[in-house]
Residue frames as qw, qx, qy, qz and C-alpha x, y, z in Angstrom:
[[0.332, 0.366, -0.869, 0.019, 93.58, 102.94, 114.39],
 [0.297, -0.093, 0.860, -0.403, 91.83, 101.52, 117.04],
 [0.753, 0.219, 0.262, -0.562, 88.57, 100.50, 115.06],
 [0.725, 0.500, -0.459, -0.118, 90.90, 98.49, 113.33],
 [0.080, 0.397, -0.803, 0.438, 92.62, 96.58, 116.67],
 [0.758, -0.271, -0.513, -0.297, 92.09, 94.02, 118.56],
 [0.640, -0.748, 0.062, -0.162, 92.99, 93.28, 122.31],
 [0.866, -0.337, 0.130, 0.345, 96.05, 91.99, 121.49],
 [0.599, 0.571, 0.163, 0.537, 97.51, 94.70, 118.91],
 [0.528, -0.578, -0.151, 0.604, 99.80, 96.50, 119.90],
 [0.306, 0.901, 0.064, 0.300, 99.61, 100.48, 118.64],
 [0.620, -0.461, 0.126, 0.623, 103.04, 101.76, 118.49],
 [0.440, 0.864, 0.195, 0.147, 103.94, 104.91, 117.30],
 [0.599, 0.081, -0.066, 0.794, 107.36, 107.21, 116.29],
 [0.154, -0.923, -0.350, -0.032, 106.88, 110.64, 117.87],
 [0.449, 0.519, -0.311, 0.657, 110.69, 111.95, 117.96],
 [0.285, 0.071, -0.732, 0.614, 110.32, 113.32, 121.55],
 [0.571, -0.332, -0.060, -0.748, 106.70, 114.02, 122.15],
 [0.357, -0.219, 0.535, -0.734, 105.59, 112.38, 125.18],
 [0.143, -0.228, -0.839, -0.473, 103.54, 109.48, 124.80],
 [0.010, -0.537, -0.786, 0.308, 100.96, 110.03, 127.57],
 [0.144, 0.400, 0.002, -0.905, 100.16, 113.93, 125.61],
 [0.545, 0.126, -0.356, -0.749, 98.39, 112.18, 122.70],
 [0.383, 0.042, -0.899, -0.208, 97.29, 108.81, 124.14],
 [0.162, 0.057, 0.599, -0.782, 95.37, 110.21, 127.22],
 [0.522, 0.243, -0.096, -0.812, 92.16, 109.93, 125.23],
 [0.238, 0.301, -0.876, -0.291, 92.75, 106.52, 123.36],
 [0.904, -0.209, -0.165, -0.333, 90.14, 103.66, 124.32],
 [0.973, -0.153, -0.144, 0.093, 93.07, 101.43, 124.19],
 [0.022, 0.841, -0.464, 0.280, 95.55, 103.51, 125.57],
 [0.698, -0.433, 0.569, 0.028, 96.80, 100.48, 127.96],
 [0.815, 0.282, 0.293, 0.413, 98.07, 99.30, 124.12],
 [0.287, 0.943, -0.017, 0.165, 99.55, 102.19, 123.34],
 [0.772, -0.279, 0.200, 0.535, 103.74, 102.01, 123.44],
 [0.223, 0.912, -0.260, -0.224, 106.34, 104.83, 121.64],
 [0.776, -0.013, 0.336, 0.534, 108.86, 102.81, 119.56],
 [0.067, 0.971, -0.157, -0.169, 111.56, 105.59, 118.83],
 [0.853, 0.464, 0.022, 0.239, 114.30, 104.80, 116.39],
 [0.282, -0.752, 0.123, 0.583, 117.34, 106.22, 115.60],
 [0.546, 0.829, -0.116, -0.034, 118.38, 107.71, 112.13],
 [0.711, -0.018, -0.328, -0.622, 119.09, 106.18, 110.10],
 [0.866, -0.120, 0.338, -0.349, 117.12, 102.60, 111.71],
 [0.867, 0.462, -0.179, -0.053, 118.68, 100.54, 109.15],
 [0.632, 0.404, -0.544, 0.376, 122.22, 100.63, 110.83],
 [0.084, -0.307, 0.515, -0.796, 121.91, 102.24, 113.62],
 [0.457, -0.186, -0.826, -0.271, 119.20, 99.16, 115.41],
 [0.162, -0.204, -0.710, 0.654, 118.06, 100.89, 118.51],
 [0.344, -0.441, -0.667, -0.492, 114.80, 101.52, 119.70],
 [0.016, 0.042, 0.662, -0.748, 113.70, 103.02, 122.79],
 [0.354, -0.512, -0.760, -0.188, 110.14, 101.79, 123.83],
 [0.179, -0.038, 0.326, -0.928, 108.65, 104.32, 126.07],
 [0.184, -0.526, -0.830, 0.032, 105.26, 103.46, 128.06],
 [0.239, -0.579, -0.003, -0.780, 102.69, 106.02, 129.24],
 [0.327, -0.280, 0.672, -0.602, 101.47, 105.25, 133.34],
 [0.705, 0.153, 0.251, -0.646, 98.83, 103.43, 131.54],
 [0.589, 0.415, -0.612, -0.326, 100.42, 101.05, 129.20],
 [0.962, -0.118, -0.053, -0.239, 100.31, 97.55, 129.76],
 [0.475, -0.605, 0.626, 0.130, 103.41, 95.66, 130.97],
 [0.804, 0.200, 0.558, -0.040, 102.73, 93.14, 128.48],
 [0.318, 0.946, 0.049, -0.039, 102.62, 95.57, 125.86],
 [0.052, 0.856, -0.512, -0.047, 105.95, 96.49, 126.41],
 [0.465, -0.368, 0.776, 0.215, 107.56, 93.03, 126.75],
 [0.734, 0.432, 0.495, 0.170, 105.70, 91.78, 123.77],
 [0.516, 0.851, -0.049, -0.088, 106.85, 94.92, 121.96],
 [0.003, 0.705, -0.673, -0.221, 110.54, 94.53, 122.88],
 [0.713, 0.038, 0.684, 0.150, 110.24, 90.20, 122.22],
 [0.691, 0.651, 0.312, 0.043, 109.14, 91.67, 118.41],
 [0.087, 0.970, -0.226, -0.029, 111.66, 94.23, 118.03],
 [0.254, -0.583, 0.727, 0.259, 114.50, 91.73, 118.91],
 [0.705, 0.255, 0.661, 0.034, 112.71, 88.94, 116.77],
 [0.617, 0.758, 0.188, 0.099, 113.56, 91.29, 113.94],
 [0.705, 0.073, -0.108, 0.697, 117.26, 92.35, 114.89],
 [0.006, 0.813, -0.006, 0.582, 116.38, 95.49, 116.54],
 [0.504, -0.031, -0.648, 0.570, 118.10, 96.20, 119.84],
 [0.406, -0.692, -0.518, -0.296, 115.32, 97.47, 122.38],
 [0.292, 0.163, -0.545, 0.769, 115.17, 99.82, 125.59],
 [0.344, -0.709, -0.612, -0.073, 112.80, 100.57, 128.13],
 [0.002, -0.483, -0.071, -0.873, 112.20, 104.06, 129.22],
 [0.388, -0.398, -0.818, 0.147, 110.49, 103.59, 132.32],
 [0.037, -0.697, -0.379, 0.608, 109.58, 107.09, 132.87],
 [0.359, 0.837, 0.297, 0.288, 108.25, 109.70, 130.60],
 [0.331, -0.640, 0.180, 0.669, 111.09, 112.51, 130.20],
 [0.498, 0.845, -0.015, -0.192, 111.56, 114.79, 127.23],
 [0.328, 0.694, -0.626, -0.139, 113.57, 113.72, 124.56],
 [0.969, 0.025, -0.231, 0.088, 113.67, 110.24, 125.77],
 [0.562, -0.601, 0.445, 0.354, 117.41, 108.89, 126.93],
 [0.607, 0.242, 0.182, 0.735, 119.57, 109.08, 123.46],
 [0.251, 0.708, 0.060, 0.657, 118.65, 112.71, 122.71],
 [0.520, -0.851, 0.033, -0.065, 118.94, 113.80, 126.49],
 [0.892, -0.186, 0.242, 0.334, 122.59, 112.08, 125.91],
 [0.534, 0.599, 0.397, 0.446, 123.05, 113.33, 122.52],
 [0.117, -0.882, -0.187, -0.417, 121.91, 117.17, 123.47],
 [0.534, -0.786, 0.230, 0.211, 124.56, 116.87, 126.41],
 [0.753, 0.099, 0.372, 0.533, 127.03, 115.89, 123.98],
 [0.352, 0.624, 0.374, 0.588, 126.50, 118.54, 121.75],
 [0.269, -0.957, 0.088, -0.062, 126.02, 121.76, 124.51],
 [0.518, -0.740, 0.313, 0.294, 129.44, 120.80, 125.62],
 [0.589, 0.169, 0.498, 0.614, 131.19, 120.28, 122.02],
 [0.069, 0.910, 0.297, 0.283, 128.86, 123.57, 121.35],
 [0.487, -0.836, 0.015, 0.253, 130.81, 125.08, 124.50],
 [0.652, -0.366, 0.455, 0.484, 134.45, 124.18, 123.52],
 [0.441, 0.462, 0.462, 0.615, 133.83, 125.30, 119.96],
 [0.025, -0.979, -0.155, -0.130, 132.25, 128.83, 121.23],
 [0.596, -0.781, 0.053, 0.179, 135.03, 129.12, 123.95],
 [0.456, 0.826, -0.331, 0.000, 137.84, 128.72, 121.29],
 [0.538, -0.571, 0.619, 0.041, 139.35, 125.74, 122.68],
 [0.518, 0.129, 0.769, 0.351, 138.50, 123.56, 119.31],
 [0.391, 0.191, -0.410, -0.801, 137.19, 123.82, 115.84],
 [0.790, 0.163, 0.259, -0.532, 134.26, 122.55, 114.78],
 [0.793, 0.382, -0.475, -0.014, 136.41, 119.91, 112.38],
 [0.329, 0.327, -0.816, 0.343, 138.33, 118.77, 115.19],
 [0.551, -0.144, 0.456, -0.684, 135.55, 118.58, 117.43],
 [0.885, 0.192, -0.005, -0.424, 133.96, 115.91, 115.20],
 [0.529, 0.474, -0.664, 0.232, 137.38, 114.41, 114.86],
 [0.373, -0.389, 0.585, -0.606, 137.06, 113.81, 118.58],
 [0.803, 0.027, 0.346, -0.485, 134.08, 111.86, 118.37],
 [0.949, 0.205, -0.036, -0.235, 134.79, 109.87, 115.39],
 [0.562, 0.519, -0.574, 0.291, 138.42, 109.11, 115.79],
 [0.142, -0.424, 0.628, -0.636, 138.33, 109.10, 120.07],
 [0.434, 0.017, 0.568, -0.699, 134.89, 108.49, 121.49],
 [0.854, 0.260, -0.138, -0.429, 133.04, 106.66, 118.76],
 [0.598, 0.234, -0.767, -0.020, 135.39, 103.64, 118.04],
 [0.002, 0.073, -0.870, 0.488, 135.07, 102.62, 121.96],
 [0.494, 0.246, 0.304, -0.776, 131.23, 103.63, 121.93],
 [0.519, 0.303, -0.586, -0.544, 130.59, 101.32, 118.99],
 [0.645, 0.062, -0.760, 0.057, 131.05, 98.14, 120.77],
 [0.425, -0.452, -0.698, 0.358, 130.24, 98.84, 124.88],
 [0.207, -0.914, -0.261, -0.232, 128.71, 101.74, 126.70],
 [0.066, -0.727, 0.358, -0.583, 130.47, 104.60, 129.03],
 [0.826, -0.458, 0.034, -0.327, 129.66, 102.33, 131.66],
 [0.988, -0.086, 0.121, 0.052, 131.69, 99.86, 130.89],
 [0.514, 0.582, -0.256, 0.576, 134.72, 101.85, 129.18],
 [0.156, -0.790, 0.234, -0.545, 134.96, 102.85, 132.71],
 [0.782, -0.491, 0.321, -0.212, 135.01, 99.81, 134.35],
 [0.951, 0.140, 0.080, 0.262, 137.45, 98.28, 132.15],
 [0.506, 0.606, -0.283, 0.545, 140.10, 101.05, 132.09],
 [0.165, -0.582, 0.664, -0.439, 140.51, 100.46, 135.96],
 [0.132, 0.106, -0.964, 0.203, 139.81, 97.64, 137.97],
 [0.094, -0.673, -0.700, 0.218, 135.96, 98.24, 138.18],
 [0.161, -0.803, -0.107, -0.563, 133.91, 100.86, 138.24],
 [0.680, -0.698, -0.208, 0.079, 134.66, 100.95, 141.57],
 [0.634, -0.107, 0.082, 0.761, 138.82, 101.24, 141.06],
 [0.329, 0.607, 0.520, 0.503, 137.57, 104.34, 138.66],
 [0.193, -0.871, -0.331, -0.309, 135.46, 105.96, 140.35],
 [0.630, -0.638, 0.070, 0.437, 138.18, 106.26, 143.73],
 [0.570, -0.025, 0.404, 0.715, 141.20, 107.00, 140.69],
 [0.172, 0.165, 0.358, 0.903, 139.26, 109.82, 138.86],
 [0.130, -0.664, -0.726, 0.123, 135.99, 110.67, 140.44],
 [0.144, -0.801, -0.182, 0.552, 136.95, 114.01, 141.28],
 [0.053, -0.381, 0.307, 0.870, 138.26, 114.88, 138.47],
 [0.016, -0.479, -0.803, -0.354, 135.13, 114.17, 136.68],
 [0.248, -0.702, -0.544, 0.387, 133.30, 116.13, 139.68],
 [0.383, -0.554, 0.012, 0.739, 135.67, 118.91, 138.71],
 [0.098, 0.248, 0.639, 0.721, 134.92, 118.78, 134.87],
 [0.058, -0.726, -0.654, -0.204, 131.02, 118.75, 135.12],
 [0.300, -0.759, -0.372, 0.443, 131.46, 121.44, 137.55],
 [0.231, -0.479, 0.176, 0.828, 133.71, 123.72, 135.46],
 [0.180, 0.415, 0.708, 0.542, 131.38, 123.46, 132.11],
 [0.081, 0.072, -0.036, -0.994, 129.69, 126.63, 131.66],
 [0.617, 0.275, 0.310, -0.669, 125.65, 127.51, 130.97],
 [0.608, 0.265, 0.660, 0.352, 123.94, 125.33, 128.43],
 [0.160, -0.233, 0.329, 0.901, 124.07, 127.22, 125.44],
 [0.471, 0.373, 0.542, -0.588, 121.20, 128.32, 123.59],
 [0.589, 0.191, 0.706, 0.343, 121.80, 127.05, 120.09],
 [0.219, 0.814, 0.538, -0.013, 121.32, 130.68, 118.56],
 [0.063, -0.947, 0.087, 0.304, 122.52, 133.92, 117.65],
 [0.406, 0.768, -0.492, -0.054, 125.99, 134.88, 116.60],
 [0.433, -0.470, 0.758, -0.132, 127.25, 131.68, 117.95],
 [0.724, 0.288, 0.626, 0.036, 125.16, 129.31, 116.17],
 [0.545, 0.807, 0.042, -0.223, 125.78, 131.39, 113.18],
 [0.062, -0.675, 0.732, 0.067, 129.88, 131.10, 113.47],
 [0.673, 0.000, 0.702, -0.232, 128.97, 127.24, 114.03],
 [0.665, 0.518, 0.528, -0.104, 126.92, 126.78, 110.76],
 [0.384, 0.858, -0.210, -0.271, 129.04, 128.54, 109.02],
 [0.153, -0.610, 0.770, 0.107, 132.11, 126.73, 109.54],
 [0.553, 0.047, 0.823, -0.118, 130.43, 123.40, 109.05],
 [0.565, 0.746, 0.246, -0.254, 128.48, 124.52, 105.76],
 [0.000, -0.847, 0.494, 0.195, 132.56, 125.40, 104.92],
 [0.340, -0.160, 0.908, 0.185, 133.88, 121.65, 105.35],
 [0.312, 0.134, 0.937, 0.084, 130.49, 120.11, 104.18],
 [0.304, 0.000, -0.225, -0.926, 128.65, 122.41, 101.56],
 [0.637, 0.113, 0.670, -0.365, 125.16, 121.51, 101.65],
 [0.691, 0.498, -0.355, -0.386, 125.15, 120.95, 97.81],
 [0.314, 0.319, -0.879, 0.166, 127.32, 117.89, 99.20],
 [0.538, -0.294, 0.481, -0.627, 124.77, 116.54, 101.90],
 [0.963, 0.227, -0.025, -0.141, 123.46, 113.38, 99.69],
 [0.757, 0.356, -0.508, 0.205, 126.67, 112.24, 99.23],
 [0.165, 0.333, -0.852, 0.369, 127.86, 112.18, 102.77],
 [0.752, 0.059, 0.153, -0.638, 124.77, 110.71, 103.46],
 [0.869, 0.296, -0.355, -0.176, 125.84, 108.18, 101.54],
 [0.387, 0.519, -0.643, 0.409, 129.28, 107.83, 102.79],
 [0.459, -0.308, 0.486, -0.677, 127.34, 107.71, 106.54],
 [0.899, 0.064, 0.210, -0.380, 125.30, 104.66, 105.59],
 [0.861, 0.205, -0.465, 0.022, 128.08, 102.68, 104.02],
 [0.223, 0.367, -0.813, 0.393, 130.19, 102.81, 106.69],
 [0.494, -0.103, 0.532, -0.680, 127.49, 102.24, 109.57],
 [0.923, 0.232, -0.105, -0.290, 126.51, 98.96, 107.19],
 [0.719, 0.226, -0.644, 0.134, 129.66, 97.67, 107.56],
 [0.207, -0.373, 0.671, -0.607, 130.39, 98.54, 111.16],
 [0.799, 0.087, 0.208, -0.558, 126.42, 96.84, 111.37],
 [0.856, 0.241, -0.436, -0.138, 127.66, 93.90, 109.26],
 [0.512, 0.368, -0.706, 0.321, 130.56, 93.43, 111.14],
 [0.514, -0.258, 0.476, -0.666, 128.65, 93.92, 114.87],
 [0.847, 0.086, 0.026, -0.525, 126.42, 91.02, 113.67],
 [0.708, 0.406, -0.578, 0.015, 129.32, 89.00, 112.55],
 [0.080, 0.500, -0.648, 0.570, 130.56, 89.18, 116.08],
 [0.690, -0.252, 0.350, -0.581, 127.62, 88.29, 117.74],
 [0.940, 0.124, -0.305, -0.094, 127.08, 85.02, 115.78],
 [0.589, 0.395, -0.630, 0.317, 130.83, 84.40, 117.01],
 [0.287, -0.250, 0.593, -0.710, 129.65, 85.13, 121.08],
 [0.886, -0.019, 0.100, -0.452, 126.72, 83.19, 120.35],
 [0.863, 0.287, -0.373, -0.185, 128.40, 80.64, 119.10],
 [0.374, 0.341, -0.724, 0.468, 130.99, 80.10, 121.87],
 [0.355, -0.301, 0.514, -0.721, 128.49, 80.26, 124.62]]
């Protein structure tokens, strides 16, 4: 790519969690070099986490995120290499501990997912953990004094991470293969992308209506 750049092109690449400084260490124009890391699918789901190597240009990165929102993606900066980036480091804690509670026989693997999309997801759609926290007390600050410990007490009582394998993952993949044969996978595929278009239609609708009051 680079005999094909110029000083101002910015080489951005999708790499799921590979590091960017592991394949850009070489590069001539490695100070252009930037990870722009989707999420699945990109089309509804409009984040983007921009990850620099030590070597990338500051520029670089603000010009990539200025393009990324000029096109209705919703940018992040990474600001340190770490594996997996910050969604799947999120994500992958999600899952060990839904993994846990499903091994441990406190849920099924259909109510687990019921969790997320009936509980946690409708608040998570519209503001971060952050902020569900500071609005169901008086601050983060009211929160943190009102339930802190018992948070302290959760994290603490969660077992090893699991190791995504054996007769556990096998109990797992069955059950799920049970609700959602895979002869059925295209179609909730489908079913995934219309809703997450309208949710996406209707996000956008909102903004215009914030934008438009400010």
């Amino acid at each position: 790519m680079e005999q094909f750049a110029d000083d101002q092109t910015i080489l951005a690449s999708s790499c799921s969690g590979i590091q960017p400084s592991k394949f850009t260490e070489d590069v001539k124009r490695r100070h252009q070099c930037v990870v722009c890391h989707p999420i699945n699918p990109p089309y509804h789901a409009p984040l983007v986490e921009v990850v620099p190597s030590p070597w990338t240009d500051p520029g670089v990165i603000r010009r990539t995120r200025a393009l990324l929102e000029e096109v209705g993606q919703v940018p992040v900066t990474v600001n340190k290499e770490i594996r997996g980036f910050a969604l799947n480091r999120v994500q992958y804690a999600l899952v060990a501990e839904c993994w846990r509670l499903i091994n441990d026989g406190v849920i099924t693997v259909e109510d687990m997912d019921r969790v997320m999309w009936a509980g946690l997801g409708p608040r998570y759609a519209f503001i971060g953990p952050f902020e569900v926290m500071h609005l169901n007390a008086e601050g983060l600050g009211s929160y943190l004094e009102r339930y802190g410990q018992l948070m302290q007490d959760t994290v603490d009582s969660a077992g090893p991470p699991p190791t995504f394998s054996g007769p556990e993952a096998t109990k797992i993949v069955e059950e799920l293969n049970h609700l959602i044969p895979l002869d059925k996978l295209e179609e909730r595929r489908k079913r995934r992308d219309e809703r997450m278009s309208a949710v996406a239609k209707l996000k956008r609708e909102m903004d215009a209506e914030d934008a438009e009051k400010q």
